[in-house]
N, C-alpha and C positions, 0 to 999 in steps of 0.2 A: 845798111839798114839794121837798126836795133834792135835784137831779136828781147820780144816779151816774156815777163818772170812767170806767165802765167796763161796754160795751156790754148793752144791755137782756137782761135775762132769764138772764143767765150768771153764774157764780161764779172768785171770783178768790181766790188765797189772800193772807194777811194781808201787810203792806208787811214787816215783820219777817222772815219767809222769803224775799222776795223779794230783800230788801237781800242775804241770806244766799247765795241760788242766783247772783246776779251779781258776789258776791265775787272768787271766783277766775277769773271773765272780766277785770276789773277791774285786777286783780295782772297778768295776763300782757300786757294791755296797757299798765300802765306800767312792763313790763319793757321790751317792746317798742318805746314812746316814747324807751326811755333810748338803747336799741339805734338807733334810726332818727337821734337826735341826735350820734351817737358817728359816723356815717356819714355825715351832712351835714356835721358840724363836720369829723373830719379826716379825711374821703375814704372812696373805695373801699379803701384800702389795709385798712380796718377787715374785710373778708372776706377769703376764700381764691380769690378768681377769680385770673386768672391771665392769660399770654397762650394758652393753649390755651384755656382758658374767659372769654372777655370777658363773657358772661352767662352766665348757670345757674340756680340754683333759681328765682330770683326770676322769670323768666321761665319756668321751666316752671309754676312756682303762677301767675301770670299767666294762659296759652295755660289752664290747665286750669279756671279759677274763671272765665273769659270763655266758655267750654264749656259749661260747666256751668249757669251764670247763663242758655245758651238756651232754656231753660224759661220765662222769662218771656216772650221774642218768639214761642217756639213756639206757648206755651199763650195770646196772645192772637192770634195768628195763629187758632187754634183755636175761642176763645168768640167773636168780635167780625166776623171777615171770614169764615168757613164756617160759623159758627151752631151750635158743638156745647153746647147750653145748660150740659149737666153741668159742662162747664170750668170755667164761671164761679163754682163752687161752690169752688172752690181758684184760681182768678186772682188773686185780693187777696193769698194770699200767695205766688204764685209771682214777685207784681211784688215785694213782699218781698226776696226772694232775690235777684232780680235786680239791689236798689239793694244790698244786700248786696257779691253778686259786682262789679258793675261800679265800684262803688267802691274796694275792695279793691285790683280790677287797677290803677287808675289809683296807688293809692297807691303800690304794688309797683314800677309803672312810675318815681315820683317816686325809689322808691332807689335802681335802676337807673340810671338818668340821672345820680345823681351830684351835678347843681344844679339842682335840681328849681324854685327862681326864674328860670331860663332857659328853662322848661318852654313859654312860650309863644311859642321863637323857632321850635316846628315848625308854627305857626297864621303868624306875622307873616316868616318868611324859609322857607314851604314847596317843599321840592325835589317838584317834579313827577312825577318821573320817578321815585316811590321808594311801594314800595305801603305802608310806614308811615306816609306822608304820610296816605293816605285811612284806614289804622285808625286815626290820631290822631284825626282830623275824625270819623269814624263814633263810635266809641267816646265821644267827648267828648256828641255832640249825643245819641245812642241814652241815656244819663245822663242827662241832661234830659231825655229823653222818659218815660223810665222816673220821673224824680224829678213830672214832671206827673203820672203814671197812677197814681201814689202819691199826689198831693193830695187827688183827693176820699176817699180811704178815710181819711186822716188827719183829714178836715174832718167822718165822719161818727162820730165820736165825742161822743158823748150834750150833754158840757158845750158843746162847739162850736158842735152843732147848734142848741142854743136859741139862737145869733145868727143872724138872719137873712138877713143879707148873704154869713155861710158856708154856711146852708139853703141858700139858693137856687146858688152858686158851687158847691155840691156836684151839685146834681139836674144841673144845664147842664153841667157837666164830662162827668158821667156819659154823656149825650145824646151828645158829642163822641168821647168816649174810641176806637171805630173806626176814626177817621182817625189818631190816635196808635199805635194798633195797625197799623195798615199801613205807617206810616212806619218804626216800631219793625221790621217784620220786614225793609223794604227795608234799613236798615239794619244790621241785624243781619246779613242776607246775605251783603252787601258787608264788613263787618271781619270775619267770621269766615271767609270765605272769602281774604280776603288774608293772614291770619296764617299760612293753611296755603299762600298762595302765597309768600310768602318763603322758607320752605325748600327748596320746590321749582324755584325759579330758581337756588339757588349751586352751580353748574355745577361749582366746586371743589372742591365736599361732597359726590363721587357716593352717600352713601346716602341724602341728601337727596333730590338732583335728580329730575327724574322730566319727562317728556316734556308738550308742549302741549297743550289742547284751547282751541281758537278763542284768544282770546290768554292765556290760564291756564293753569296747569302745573296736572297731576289733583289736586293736592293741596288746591288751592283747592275743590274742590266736594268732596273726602270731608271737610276740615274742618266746611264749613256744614253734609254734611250728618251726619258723626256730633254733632254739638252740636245738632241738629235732634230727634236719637233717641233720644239719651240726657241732653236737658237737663230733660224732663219726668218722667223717670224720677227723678231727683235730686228735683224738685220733691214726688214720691210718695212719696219717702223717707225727707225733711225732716220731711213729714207725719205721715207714720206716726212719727217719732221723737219730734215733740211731742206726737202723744197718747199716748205712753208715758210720757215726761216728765210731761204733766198727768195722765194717767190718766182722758184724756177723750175720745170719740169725735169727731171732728171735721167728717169726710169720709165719706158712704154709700160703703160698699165697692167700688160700682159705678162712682164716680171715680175711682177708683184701677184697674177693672179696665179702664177706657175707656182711660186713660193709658195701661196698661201696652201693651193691645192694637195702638194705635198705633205704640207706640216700636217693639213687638217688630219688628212688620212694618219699620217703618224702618230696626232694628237689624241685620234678617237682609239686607235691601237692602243697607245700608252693609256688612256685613263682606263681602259679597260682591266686593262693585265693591273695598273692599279688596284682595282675596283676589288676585283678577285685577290690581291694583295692583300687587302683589307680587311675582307669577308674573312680569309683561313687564321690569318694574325687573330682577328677578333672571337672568332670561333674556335680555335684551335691551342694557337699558338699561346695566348695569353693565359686562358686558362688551367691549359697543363703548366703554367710555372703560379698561380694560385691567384689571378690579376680576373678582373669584372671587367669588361667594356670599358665602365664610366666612370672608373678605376683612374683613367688616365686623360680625362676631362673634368674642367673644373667646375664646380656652380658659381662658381664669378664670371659670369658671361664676358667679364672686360677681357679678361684675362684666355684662357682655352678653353673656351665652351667646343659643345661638339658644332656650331654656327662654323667653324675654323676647316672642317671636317667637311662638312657640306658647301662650304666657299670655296675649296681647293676642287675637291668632284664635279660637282655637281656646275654649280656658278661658272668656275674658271677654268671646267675638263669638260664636261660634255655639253656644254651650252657651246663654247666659243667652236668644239671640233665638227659638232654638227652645223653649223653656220658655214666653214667654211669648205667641206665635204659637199655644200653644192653648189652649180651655178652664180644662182642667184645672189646666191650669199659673196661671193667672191667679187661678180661684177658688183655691185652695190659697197663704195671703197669705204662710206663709213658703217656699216654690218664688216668690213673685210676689217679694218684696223682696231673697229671696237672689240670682235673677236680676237683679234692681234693679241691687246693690251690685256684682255681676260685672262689667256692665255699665260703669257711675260709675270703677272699676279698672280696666277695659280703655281707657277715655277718657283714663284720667290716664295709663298707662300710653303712649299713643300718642304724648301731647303730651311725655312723659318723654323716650321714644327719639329724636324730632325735636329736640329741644333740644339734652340733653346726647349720647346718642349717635353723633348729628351730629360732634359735634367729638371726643369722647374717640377713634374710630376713626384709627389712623396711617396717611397714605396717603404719604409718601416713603418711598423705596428704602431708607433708610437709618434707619428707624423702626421699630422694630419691638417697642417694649414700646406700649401704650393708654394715654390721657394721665388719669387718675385726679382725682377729684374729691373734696373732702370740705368740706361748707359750712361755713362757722364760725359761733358761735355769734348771733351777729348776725345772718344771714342764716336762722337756723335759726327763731328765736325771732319774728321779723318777717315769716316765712314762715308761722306759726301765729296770725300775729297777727288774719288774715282770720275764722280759725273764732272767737275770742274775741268779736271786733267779730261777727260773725255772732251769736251768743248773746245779745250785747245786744241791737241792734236788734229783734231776732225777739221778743226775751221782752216788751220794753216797746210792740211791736205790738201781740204778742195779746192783753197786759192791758189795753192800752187802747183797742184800735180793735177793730171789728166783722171779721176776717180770715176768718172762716167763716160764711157764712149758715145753714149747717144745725145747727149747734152746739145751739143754742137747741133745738131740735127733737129731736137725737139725744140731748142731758144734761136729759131734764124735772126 
């Protein structure tokens, strides 16, 4: 009997539609290959950066797909070191996402940089003294950690499994996986909370800056923790998109309403400590270095009105975390996803303002128009390039690996 490419007991559609649904993933990334060669061949000059913008998009899809990707440290933080069984009903594909997102950043990272074969003079000539140094080391090895927690789900596919030397490599992975999970969330900690500590230290960039806690500016612990709150939310969301895609149940709704539960509470924490982030920056902090409020918002409402300010808080922080903080709001799945996506928006949103509004803000005397951004098409297209490469990976998981245990169960 011919054992199937494709996990026990489930249905897959024909390689013909499949070819067909991966197409236009396909296309955009060998647009985006032409585009990433057009930029290592002759330079940054190939974008719109500038000297007001030394980075921008690329780095905000970076800070926000490293965000977001913490769904996978979360939610093994979750099934593996506190024992929430349900988790581990959606871990397989939140480690998914994860090699997704952290590959993504790294790549993003390579266009940024400019000569991405020089890439390993921040491992072999590291500055100490520079907290990129530790997200390059965290980020790199958290990769590997992730790309190991991804081995056995890959080895427990049906053809695989009838080798025995991958049988067994699979069970003993499985047995170990815990300690990979703890490593995973130590480091996940650590680079997510230093990427929110670099804006917080450029003392030049008052709407950056922001005061210390023990030797971390606060912005290091709201990064870990809004990627804490809102990376499993993503993860629920993904979810729920693919069984709309297939038109299949994947997850008992009670996964999702565990996730959401969690996040919420996390989420209304985080905007809180926000909130009050906000107030002493605004109060305090800004004005002892000689900065107004509205100083650092623009009267071009297109552009950073304080609307940006209020869409992140308010809109995307305490509307979506009270929604989900109850019941009702949680069993009602679209109140649960719409708050999802608020959420996912106010994340991107954050990482948006810390990047470019950082710099677009004029702080000489003699400045007084905001430095305007507009990405070029290279940077646009290589910026999308993540959600395409997303598509694939994801589609040629579920069809061939086991990603949901209850699948089987929920499509008899």
């Amino acid at each position: 009997m011919t054992t199937s490419a494709f996990p026990e007991g489930v249905k897959r559609c024909s390689s013909g539609k499949f070819i067909l649904w991966l197409l236009p993933a396909f296309l955009v990334l060998l647009i985006a290959a032409y585009a990433m060669f057009r930029v290592w061949f002759y330079g940054l000059n190939q974008t719109n950066m500038n000297d007001a913008y030394g980075f921008a998009i690329w780095i905000w899809a970076d800070l926000a797909v490293i965000a977001l990707g913490g769904g996978a440290f979360f939610s093994g933080f979750l099934a593996y070191l506190v024992g929430v069984k349900k988790v581990k009903n959606i871990i397989n594909f939140a480690v998914v996402l994860g090699v997704v997102c952290y590959t993504s950043a790294l790549i993003l990272l390579g266009l940024d940089v400019g000569q991405p074969l020089r890439g390993w003079f921040i491992f072999w000539h590291a500055n100490i003294h520079s907290m990129l140094t530790e997200v390059a080391f965290c980020l790199t090895i958290y990769l590997g950690v992730l790309i190991v927690e991804f081995i056995p789900v890959i080895l427990e596919n049906p053809k695989i499994q009838k080798i025995r030397f991958f049988h067994h490599l699979s069970h003993n992975m499985h047995e170990i996986m815990a300690v990979f999970a703890a490593t995973g969330v130590f480091l996940s900690f650590f680079h997510q909370g230093s990427l929110g500590g670099v804006p917080g230290v450029l003392y030049g960039r008052p709407f950056a800056f922001r005061e210390g806690l023990f030797i971390w500016p606060w912005t290091f612990f709201l990064f870990t923790w809004s990627a804490a709150a809102v990376g499993p939310l993503f993860t629920a969301t993904m979810c729920r998109l693919t069984e709309f895609i297939t038109q299949k149940k994947l997850v008992k709704d009670d996964v999702y309403e565990l996730l959401a539960k969690i996040s919420g509470w996390m989420l209304l924490t985080y905007i809180i400590a926000k909130s009050l982030d906000t107030i002493y920056w605004a109060t305090v902090t800004a004005p002892a270095r000689g900065f107004a409020f509205m100083d650092f918002y623009s009267n071009n409402p297109a552009y950073y009105g304080v609307w940006i300010l209020i869409a992140e808080i308010v809109i995307c922080g305490f509307l979506p975390a009270l929604i989900l903080i109850t019941q009702k709001g949680r069993e009602n799945k679209k109140l649960l996803f719409g708050a999802a996506i608020l959420a996912i928006i106010g994340l991107c949103i954050n990482r948006w303002v810390m990047v470019l509004q950082v710099l677009a803000a004029p702080l000489k005397p003699f400045q007084e128009e905001w430095f305007v951004y507009s990405p070029a098409w290279t940077e646009v297209i290589t910026t999308i390039m993540p959600i395409a490469y997303g598509i694939v990976l994801i589609s040629i998981a579920y069809r061939y690996l086991p990603l949901f245990p209850q699948e089987k169960e929920l499509n008899p």
